[in-house]
C-alpha positions in Angstrom: -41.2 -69.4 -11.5 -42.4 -69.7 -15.2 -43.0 -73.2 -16.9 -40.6 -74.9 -18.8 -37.2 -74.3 -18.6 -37.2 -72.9 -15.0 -38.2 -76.6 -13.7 -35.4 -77.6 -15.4 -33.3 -75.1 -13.8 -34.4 -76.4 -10.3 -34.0 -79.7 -12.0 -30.5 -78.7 -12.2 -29.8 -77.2 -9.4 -31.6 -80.5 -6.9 -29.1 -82.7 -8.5 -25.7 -80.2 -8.2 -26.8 -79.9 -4.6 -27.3 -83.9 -4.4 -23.5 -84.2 -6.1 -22.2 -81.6 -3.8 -23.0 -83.6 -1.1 -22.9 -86.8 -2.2 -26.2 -87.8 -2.3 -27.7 -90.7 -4.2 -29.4 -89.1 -6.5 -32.9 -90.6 -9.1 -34.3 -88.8 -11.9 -37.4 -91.1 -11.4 -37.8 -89.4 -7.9 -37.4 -85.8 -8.7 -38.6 -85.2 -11.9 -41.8 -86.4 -11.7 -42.6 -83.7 -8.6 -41.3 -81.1 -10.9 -43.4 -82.2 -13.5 -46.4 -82.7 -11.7 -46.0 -78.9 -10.2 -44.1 -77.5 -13.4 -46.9 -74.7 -13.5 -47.2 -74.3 -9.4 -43.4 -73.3 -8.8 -43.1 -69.9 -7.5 -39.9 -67.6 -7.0 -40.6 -68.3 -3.0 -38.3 -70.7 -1.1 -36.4 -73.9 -2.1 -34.5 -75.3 1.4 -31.8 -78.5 0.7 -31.4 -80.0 3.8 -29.2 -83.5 4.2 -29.6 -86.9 6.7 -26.6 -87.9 7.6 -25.7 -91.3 8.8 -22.4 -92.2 10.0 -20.6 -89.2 8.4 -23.0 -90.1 5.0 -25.6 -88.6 3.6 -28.0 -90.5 3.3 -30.8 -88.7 1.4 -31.0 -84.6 0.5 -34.6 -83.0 0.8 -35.6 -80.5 -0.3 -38.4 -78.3 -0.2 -40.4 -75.9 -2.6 -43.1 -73.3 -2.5 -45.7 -74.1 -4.9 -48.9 -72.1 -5.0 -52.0 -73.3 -4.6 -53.4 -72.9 -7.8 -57.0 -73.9 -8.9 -56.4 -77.6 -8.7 -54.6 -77.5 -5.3 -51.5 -79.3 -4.4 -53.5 -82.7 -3.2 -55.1 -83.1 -6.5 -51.6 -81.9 -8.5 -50.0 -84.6 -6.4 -52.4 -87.6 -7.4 -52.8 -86.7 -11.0 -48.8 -86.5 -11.2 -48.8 -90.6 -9.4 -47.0 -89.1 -6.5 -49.6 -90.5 -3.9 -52.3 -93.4 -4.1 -55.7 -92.1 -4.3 -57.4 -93.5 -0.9 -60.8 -93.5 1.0 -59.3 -92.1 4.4 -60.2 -88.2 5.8 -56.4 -87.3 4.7 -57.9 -86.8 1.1 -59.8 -84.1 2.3 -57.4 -82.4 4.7 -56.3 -79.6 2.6 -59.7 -78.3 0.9 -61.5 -78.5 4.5 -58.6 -76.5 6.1 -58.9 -74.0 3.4 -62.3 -74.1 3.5 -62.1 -72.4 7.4 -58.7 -71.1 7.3 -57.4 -68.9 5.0 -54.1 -70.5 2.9 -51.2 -68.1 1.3 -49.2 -70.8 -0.3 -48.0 -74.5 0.1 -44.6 -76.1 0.4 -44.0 -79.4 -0.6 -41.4 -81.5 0.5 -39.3 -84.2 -1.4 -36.2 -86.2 -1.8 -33.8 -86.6 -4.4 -33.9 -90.4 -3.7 -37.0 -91.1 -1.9 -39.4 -88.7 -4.2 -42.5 -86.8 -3.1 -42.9 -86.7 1.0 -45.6 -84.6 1.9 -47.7 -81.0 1.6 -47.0 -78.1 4.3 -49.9 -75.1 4.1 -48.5 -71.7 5.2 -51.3 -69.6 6.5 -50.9 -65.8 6.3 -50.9 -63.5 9.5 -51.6 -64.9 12.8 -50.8 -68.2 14.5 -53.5 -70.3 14.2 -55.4 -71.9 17.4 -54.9 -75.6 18.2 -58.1 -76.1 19.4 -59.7 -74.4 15.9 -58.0 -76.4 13.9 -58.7 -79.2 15.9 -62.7 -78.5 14.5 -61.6 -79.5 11.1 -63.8 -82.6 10.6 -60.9 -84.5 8.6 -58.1 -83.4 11.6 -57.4 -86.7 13.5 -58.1 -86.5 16.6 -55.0 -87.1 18.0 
């Protein structure tokens, strides 16, 4: 996906989706994701899917591929005031996984009124092992 109009197209098409189901629905929730990633959006997957509660929805997600870029989706995700910036191992997560493991893309997943949720790494090929992964220094141990 190019930059500019083409976020607001997905722009458009998260909040259709949000009326179509009747979803409450913030501006201030989606558009700053789209922002922060205007120039990460690929033509790869966007998924809608919808909590209901008692017959209501009670928030739509949805999720987009984004790809990884130079800056990486961590860093695009702090510079855009989607997550606090934190002394804990998660802040290195992604660039130590990426660092053993090769990455193809990232999703990120969001909601029209809660805002940014979280980063998913696709890895290309193979199934990774448990037990390599669990070797990543910033991995909890859990």
């Amino acid at each position: 996906m190019s930059e500019g109009t083409e976020a607001e197209k997905l722009y458009s098409a998260i909040e259709e989706a949000a009326r179509l189901v009747a979803a409450s629905f913030s501006r201030d929730m989606v558009w700053p994701v789209l922002e922060a990633f205007r120039d990460a959006l690929t033509d790869g997957a966007i998924i809608f899917s919808a909590q209901v509660n008692a017959g209501r929805v009670g928030e739509l997600e949805y999720t987009v591929q984004v790809s990884p870029g130079s800056e990486g989706p961590y860093a695009r995700a702090l510079a855009g005031g989607l997550l606090p910036r934190q002394d804990h191992p998660v802040a290195g997560l992604l660039s130590d996984i990426e660092e053993r493991v090769a990455v193809e893309d990232y999703f990120i997943d969001c909601g029209v009124a809660g805002g940014f949720k979280k980063i998913y790494a696709q890895f290309p090929g193979d199934l990774q092992k448990v037990s390599e992964l669990a070797r990543i220094p910033s991995v909890p141990r859990s």
